[in-house]
N, C-alpha and C positions, 0 to 999 in steps of 0.2 A: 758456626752453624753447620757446613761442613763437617766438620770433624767428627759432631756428634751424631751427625749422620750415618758414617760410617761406621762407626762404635752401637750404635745401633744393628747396623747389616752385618756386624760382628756377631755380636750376642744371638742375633737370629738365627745365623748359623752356626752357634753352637749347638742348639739344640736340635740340627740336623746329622753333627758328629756322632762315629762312632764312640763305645767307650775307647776303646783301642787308641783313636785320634784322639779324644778327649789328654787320656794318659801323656801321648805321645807329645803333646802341646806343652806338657810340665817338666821333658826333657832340655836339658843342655850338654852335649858330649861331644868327647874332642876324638878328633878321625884316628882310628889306632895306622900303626906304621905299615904292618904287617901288610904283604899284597893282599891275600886271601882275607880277613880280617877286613880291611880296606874296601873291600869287594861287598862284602856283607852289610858291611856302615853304609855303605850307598844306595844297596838291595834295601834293607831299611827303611831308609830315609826318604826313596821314590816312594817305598807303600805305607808311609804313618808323616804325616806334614808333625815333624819334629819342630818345639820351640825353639831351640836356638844351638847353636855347633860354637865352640870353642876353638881356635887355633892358636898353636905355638909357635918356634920357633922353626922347628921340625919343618915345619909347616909352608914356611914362608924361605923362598929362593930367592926372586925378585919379582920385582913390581907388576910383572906382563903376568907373570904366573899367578900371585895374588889374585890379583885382579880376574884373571880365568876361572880361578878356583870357588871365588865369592860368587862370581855369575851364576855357576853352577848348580851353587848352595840353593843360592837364590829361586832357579828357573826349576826348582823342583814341585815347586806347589805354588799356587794361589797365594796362599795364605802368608802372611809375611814371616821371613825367618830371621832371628834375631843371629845375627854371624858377631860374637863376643874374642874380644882379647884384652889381656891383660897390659897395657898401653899405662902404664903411671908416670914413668920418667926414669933416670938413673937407676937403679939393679936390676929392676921391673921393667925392661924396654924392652917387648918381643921384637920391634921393628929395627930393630938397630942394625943388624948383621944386612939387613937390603941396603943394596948398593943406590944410593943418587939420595935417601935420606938422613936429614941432619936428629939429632941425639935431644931426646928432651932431659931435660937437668931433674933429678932426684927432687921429692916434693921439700926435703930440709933446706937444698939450696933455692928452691921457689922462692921459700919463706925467705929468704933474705936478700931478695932483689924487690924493688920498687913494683909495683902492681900492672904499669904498664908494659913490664919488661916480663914481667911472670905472664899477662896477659897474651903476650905475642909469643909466649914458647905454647901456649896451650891454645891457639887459635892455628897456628900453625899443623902440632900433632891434630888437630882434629879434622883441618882440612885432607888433611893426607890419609886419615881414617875414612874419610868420606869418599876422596877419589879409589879409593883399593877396594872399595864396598862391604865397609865394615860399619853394625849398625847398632854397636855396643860396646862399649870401654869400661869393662872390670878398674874401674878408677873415678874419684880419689878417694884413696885411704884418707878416716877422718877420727884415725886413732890416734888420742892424745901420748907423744914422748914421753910417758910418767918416769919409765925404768930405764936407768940407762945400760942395764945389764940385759935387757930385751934384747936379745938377736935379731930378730924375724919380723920387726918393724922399727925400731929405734937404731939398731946398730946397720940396717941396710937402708936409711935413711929417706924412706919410706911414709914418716910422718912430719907436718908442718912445723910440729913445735910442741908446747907445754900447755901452752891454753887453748879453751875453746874459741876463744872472737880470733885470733889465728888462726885458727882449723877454718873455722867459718868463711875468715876475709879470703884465704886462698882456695879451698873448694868452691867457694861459690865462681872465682875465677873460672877453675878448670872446667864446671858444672855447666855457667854460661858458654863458656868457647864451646863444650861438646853440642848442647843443644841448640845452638845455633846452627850446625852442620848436620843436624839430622840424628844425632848419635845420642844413646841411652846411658848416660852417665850411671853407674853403679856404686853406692855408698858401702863403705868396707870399713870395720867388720863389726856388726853389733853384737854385743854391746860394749864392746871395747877391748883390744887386742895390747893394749900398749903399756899396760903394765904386767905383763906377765914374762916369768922367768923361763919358761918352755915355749917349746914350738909348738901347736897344733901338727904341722905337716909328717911330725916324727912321733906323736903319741901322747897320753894324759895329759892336760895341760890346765892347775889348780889357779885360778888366781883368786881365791876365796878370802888370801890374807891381804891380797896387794890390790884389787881392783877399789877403784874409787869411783861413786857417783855421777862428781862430775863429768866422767867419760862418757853419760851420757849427752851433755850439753848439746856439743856438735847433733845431734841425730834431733833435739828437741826445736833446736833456730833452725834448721836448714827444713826442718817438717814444715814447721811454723811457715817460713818465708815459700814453701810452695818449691823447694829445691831437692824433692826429694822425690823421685817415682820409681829406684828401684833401691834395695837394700840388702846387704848379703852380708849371711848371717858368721858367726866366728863358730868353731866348735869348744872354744874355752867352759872352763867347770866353773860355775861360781855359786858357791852352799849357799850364797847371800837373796841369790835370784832362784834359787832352785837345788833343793838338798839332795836330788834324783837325776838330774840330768843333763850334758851341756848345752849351749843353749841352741843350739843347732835343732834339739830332738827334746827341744822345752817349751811344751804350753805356756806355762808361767811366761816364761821370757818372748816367746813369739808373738802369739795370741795375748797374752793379757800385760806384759807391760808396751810392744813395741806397736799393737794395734790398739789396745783401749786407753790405755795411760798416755801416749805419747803420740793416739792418732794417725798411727801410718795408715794411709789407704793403700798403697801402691804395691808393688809386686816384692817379697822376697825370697832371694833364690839362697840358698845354700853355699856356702862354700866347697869345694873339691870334698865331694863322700868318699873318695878313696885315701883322704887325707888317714895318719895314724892314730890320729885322735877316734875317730869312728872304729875305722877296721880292726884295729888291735882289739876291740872292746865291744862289740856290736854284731851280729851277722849282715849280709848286706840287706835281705827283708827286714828285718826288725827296725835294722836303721831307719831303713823307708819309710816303713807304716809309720814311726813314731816320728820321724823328721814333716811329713805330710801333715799327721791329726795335730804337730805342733801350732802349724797353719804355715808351712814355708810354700811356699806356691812353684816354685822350679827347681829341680835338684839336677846338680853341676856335679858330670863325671868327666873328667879333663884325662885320663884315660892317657895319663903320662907317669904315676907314680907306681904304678903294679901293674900286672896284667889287664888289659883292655874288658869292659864288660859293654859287649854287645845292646847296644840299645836296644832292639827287640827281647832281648831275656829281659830287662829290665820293665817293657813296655804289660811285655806275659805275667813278671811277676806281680807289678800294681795293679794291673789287671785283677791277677786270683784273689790277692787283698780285698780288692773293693768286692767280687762275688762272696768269699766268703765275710764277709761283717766286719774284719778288721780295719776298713777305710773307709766311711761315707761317701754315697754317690755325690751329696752334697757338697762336699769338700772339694772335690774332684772338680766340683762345678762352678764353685764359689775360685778354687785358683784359675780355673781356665776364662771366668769372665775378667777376672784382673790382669792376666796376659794378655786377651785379644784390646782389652781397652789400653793397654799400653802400648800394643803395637798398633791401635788405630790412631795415635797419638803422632 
């Protein structure tokens, strides 16, 4: 009762936001290095209550300093900030290099340890994401191992397994342990990452001959069972779901298979836009506009693989978008009520 209380006095106060704040709510970006730059991210982020900040490795020293760093995030707005890392286990463990924490094991050796022993590695990393004041785990990958010639999820062993009721039985693990501790479990990457021969992070990436249906299983039980509130999308090509677009920056695949065929209500955010799958191929507006009317509701510049973009230039550009016609006020409206009810959650 509660709850929806609040998600109530959310939505109310959207309609007090500016556009500006509205925008700035569908952000997630990662602090660039640079001092000046640095400076600016924070200038920012005091004047536009930003959705959620991203940290790396860069990022993270030790525990005191985390910890400092989240508060920070934190004590800049009201309104609650979703502070995200990519937390999966083995290749994918930003938290590893801090000193006094223990190593969560790769999601393939998850898969082959007994359920309560996979239990207590992902009950553990999530208390520890909790004590550091992180309020969101880019994790768990729930890409099927199709290929084994996959670099980028199969050979950094990054995924459960072959089938979907293993994807299912271990994500729901990791899914449970996160929400338990307060943390926003993230489903990666739809609509299936795991059988493709290219990277997204390095450019084109076709899997129109090799992607199989079944990849979407995982994403249809874990809807179903109610284990699914946020989802982030893959930039892969697939002529099957969309002869025009990846699906990143695909109605087809956003809006009409992952929200009306498959029922997602809850929040998806994008994968890294600066990834090469977009940028080689895309300007950074166009991306936008068409990533947003796809229906993605938060778009993630992690602001580690090329030059940093200022999340106020970004805030300015979606901005002129939505004035000139190119983006619905609607849309704008429709992702930020699916944010605030996720972060009143």
């Amino acid at each position: 009762m509660y709850r929806w209380f609040f998600v109530f006095l959310s939505l109310v106060s959207l309609h007090a936001q500016t556009l500006e704040e509205q925008v700035a709510r569908m952000l997630i970006v990662g602090i660039p290095e640079a001092p000046a730059q640095k400076a600016r991210f924070f200038e920012t982020a005091a004047k536009y209550p930003l959705g959620g900040v991203i940290l790396f490795g860069k990022d993270l020293q030790t525990q005191k300093q985390v910890c400092a760093l989240n508060a920070k995030l934190q004590g800049l707005h009201e309104t609650k900030l979703l502070i995200g890392i990519d937390q999966e286990g083995g290749y994918v463990d930003r938290l590893e290099k801090l000193p006094g924490i223990a190593k969560t094991p790769s999601a393939a050796k998850i898969a082959g340890l007994p359920a309560l022993k996979a239990q207590h590695y992902y009950r553990q990393t999530a208390r520890k994401l909790k004590d550091l004041g992180f309020t969101l785990n880019f994790a768990p990958v729930v890409d099927l191992a199709l290929n084994p010639k996959n670099r980028v999820i199969v050979g950094y062993e990054r995924s459960y397994g072959k089938s979907a009721a293993q994807i299912v039985k271990y994500a729901t693990l990791c899914i449970d342990a996160m929400e338990k501790e307060g943390i926003i479990p993230v489903l990666k990457h739809f609509p299936g990452h795991g059988s493709s021969q290219g990277d997204s992070h390095e450019g084109f990436t076709d899997v129109s001959a090799t992607w199989q249906e079944k990849e979407l299983l995982p994403y249809v039980r874990l809807i179903a069972a109610g284990k699914a509130r946020m989802i982030m999308s893959a930039h892969i090509y697939n002529s099957y779901l969309d002869p025009d677009y990846p699906a990143t920056l695909s109605y087809k695949t956003i809006s009409e298979l992952l929200r009306k065929q498959l029922h997602f209500e809850g929040v998806v955010v994008s994968d890294d836009m600066q990834m090469g799958a977009i940028r080689n191929n895309y300007t950074l507006k166009e991306a936008i506009v068409l990533a947003i009317n796809a229906g993605v509701d938060m778009l993630l510049f992690g602001n580690q693989l090329q030059k940093p973009i200022m999340p106020d230039r970004l805030i300015a550009m979606i901005t002129e978008a939505v004035k000139e016609g190119r983006i619905s006020k609607s849309r704008i409206e429709e992702a930020n009520r699916r944010i605030e009810k996720l972060s009143a959650q």
